[in-house]
Short mmCIF file of the C-alpha atoms (twelve columns), coordinates in Angstrom:
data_MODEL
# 
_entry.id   MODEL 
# 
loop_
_atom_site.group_PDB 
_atom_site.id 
_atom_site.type_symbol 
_atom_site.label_atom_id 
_atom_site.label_alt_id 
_atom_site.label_comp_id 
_atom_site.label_asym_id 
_atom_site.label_seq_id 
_atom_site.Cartn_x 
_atom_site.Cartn_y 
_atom_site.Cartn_z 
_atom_site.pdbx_PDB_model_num 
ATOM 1   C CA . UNK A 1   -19.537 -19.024 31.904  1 
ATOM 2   C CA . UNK A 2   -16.857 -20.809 29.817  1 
ATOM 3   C CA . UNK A 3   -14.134 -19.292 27.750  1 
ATOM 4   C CA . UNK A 4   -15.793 -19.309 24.683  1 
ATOM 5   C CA . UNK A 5   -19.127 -17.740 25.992  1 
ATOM 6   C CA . UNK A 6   -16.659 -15.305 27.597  1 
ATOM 7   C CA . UNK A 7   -14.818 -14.350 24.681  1 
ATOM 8   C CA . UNK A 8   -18.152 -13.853 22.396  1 
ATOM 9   C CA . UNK A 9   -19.599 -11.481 25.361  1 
ATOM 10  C CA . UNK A 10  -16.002 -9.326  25.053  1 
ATOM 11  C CA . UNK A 11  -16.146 -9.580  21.682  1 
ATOM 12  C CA . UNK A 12  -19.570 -8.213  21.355  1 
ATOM 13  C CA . UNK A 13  -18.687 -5.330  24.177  1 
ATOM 14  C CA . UNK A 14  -15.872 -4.445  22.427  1 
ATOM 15  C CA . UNK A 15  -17.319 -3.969  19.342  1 
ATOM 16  C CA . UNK A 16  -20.470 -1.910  20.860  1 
ATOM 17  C CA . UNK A 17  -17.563 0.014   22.578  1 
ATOM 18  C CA . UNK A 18  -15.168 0.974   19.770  1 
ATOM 19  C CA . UNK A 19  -17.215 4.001   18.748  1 
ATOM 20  C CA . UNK A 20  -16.898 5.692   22.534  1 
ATOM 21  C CA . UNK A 21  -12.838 4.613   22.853  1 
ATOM 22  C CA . UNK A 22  -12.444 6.505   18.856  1 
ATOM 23  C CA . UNK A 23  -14.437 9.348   19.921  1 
ATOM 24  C CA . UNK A 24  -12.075 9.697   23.389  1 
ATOM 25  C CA . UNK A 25  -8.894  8.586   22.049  1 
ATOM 26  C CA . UNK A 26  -7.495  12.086  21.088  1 
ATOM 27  C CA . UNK A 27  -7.202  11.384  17.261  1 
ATOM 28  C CA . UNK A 28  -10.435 12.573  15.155  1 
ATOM 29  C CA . UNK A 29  -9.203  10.483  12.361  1 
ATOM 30  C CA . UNK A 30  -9.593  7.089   14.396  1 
ATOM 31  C CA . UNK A 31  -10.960 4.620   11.797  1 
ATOM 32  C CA . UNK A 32  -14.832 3.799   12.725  1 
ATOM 33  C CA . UNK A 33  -14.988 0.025   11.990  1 
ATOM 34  C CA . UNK A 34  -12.708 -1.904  13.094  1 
ATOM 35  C CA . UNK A 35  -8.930  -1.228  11.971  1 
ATOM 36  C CA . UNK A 36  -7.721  -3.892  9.670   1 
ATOM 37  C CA . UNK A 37  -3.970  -2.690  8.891   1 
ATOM 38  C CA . UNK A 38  -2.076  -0.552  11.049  1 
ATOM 39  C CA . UNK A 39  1.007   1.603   9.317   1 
ATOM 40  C CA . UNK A 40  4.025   3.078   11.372  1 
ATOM 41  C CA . UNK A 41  7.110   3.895   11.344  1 
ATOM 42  C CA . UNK A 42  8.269   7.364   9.431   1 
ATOM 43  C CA . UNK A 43  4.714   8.434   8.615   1 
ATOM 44  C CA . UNK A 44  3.170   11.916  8.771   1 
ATOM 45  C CA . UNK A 45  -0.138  11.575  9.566   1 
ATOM 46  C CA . UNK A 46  -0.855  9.172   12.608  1 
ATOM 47  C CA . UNK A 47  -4.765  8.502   14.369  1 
ATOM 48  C CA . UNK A 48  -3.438  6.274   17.073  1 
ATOM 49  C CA . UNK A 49  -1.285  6.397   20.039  1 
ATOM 50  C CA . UNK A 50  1.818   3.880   21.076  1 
ATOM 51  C CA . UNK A 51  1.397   0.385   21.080  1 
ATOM 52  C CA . UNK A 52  -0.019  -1.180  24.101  1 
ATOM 53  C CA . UNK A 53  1.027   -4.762  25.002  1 
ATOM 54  C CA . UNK A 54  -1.755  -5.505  26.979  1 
ATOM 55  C CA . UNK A 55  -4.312  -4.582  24.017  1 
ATOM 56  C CA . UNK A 56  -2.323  -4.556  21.189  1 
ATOM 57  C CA . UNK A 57  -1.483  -8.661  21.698  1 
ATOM 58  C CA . UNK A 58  -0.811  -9.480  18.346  1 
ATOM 59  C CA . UNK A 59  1.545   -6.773  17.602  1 
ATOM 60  C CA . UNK A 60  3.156   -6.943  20.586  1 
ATOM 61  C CA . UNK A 61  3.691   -10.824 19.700  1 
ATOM 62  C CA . UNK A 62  5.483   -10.092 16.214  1 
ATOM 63  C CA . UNK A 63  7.843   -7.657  18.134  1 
ATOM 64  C CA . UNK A 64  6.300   -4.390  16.425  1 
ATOM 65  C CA . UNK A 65  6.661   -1.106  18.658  1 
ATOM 66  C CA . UNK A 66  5.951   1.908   17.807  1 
ATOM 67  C CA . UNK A 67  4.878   5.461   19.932  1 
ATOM 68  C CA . UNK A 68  1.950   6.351   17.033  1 
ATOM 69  C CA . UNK A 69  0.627   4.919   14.063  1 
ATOM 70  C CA . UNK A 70  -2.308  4.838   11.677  1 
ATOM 71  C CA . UNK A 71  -4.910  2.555   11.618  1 
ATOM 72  C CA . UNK A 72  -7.118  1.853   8.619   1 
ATOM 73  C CA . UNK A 73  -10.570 -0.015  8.262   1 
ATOM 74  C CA . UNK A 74  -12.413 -1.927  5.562   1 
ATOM 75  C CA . UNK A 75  -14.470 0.831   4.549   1 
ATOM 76  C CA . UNK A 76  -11.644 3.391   4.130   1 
ATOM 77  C CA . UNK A 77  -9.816  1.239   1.909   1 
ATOM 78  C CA . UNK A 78  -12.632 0.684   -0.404  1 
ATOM 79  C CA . UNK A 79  -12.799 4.182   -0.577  1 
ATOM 80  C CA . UNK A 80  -9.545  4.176   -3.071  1 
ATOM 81  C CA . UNK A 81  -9.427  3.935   -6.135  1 
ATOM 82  C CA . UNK A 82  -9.796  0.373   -6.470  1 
ATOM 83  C CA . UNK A 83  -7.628  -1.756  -9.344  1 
ATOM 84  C CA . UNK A 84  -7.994  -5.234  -10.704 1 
ATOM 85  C CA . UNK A 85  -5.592  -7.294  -11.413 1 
ATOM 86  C CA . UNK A 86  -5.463  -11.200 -12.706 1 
ATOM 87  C CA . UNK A 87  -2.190  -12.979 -11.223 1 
ATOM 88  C CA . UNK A 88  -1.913  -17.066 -11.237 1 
ATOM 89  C CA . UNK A 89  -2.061  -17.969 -8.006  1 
ATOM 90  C CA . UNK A 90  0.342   -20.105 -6.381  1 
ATOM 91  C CA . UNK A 91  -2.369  -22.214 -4.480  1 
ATOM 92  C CA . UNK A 92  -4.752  -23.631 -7.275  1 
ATOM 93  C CA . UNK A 93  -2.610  -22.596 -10.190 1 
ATOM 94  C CA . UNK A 94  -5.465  -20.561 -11.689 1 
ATOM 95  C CA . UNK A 95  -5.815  -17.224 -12.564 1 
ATOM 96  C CA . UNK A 96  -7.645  -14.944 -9.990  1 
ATOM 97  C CA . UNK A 97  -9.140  -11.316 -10.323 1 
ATOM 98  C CA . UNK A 98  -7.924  -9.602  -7.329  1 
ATOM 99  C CA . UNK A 99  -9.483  -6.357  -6.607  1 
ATOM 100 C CA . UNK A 100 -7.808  -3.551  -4.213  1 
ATOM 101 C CA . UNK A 101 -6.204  0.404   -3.864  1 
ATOM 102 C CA . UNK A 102 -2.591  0.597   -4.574  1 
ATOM 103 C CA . UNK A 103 -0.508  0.153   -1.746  1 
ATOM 104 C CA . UNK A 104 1.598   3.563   -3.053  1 
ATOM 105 C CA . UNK A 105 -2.461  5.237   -2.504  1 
ATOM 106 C CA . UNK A 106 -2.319  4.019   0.901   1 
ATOM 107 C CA . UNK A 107 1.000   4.486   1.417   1 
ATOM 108 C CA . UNK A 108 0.509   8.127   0.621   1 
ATOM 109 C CA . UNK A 109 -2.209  8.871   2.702   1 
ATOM 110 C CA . UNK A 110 -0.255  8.644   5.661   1 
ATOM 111 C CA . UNK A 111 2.488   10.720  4.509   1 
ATOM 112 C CA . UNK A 112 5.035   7.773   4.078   1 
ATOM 113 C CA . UNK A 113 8.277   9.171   2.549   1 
ATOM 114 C CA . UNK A 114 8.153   9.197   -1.554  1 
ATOM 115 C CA . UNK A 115 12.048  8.061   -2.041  1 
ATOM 116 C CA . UNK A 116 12.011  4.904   -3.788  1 
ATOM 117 C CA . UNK A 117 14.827  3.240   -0.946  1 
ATOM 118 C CA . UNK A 118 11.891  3.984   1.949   1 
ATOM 119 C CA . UNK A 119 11.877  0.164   3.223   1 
ATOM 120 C CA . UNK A 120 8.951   -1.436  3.930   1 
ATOM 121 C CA . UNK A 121 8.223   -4.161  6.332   1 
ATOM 122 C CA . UNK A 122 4.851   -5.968  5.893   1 
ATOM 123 C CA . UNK A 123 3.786   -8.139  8.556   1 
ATOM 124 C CA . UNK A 124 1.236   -11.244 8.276   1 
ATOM 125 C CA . UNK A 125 -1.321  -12.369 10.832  1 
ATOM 126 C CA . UNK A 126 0.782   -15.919 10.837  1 
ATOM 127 C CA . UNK A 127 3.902   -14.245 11.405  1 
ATOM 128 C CA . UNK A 128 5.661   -14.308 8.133   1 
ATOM 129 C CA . UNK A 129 7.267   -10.956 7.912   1 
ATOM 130 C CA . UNK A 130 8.766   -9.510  4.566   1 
ATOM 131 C CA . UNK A 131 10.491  -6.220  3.617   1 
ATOM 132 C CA . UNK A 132 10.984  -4.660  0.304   1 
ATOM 133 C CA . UNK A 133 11.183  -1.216  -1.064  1 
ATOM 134 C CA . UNK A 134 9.306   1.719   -2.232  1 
ATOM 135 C CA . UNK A 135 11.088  1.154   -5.362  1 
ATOM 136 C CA . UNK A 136 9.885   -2.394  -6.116  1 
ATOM 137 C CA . UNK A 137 6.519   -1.792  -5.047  1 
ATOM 138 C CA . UNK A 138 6.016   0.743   -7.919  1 
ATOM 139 C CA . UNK A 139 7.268   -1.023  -9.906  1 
ATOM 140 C CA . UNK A 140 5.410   -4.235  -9.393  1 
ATOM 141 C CA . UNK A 141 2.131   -2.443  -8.973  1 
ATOM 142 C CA . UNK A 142 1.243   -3.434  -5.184  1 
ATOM 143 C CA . UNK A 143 -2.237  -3.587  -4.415  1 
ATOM 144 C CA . UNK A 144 -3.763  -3.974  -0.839  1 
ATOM 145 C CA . UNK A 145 -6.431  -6.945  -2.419  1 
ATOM 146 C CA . UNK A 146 -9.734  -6.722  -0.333  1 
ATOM 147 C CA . UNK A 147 -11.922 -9.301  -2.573  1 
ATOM 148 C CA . UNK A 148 -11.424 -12.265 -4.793  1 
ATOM 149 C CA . UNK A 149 -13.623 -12.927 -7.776  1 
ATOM 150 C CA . UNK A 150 -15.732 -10.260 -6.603  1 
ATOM 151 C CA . UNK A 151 -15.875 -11.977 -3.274  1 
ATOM 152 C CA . UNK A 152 -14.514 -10.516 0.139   1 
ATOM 153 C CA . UNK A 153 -11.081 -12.146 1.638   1 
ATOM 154 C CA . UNK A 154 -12.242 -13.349 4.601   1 
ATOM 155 C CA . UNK A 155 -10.064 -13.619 7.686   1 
ATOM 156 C CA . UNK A 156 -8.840  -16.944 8.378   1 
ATOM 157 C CA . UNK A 157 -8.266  -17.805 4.368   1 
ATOM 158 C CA . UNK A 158 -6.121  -15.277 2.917   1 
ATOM 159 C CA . UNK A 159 -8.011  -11.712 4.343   1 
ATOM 160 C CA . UNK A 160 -9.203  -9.905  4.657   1 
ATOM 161 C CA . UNK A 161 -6.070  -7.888  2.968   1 
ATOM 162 C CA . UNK A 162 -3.331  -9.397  0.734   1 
ATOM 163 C CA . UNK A 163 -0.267  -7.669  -0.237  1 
ATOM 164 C CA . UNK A 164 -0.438  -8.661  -3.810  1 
ATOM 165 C CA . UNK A 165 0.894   -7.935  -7.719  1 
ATOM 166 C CA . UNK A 166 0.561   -9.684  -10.784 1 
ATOM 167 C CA . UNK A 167 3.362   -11.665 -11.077 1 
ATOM 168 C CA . UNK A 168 2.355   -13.127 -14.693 1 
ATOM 169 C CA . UNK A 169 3.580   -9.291  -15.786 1 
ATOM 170 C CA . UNK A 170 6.503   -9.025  -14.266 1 
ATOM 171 C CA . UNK A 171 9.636   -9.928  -16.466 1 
ATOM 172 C CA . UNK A 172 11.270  -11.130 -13.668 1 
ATOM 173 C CA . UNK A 173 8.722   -13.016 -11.934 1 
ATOM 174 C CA . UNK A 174 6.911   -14.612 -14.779 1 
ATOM 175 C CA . UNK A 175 9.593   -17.399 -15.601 1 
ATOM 176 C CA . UNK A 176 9.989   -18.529 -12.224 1 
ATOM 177 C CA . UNK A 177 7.825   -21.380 -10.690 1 
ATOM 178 C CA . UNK A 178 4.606   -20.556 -8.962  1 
ATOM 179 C CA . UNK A 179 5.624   -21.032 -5.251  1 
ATOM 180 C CA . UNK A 180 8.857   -18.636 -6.189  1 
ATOM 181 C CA . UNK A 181 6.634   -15.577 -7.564  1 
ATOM 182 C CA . UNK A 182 4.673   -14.400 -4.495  1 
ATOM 183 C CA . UNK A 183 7.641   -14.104 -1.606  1 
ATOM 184 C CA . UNK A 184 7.136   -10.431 -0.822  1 
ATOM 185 C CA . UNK A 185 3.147   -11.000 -1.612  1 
ATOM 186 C CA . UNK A 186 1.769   -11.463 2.231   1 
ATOM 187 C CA . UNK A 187 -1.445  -12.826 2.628   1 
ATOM 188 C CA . UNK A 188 -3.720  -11.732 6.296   1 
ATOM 189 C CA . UNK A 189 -1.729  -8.608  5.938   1 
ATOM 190 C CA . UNK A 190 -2.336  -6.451  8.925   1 
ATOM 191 C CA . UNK A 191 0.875   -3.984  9.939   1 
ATOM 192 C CA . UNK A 192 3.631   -2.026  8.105   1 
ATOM 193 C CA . UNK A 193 6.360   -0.339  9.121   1 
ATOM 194 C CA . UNK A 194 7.641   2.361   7.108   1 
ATOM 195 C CA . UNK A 195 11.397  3.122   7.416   1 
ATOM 196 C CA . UNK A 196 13.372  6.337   5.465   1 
ATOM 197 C CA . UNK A 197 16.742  4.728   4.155   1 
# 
């Protein structure tokens, strides 16, 4: 059996085996499709246990660690209250409806501190890492985009969740070029860690 007819059979396992390991992992709450962001840090509410380099490979790459956490899937997050907003993008220069929950919704599911200095560190599937504030992500209306143009963001473009806001709104944003607007706006977004200042 080659590696890639190896890979597809674990990948297939895993998948058939996710809802046994949620059912036995001690946390009710795990997430029933597969978990698409994981949040931790100084959060309240956690459905996961520590970190586990063997399993946890991509995580453990970026340097995240963390004793519990909670992980969210697809179908949670569409459960939110879902907003639209219209930002030109830096990549075509066009204007794009990107649909999504509020980060701040998400944020306050898991029982992340409300003080506007909570930091925030959002990490991206290729590594680029980026921390702001509670603060600034009020005020620049974060939403966790899921779809494009009524379209999903698939995984390998710029899914399936970007950390977006509409940057043509925002007095200090909309005067600067394109490729200056989006720098806390990660694309493949996949962890945060929360941190009380």
């Amino acid at each position: 059996m080659n590696k890639r007819q190896f890979l597809t059979h674990a990948a297939i396992l895993g998948a058939s085996a996710t809802p046994a390991f949620a059912a036995q992992s001690g946390h009710p709450e795990c997430a029933a499709a597969p978990v698409v962001l994981t949040i931790s840090g100084a959060i309240k509410r956690h459905n996961r246990g520590a970190l586990d380099p063997a399993f946890d490979q991509l995580l453990a790459r970026h340097q995240v660690k963390f004793s519990e956490a909670y992980g969210v899937d697809l179908p949670w997050i569409a459960s939110l209250p879902i907003v639209t907003i219209k930002p030109t993008t830096e990549y075509d220069s066009r204007a794009h409806a990107l649909s999504g929950p509020l980060l701040t919704d998400l944020l306050k599911h898991v029982g992340a501190p409300e003080a506007g200095s909570t930091q925030i560190v959002m990490h991206a599937v290729d590594g680029y890492a980026v921390m702001t504030t509670l603060d600034k992500v009020r005020a620049y209306r974060f939403i966790v985009a899921t779809q494009m143009d009524g379209k999903p963001l698939p995984l390998g473009g710029v899914g399936p969740l970007w950390a977006i806001y509409d940057a043509d709104n925002i007095a200090e944003l909309s005067g600067k070029p394109l490729k200056d607007r989006f720098e806390l706006s990660p694309w493949g977004l996949y962890h945060m860690q929360i941190t009380e200042a």
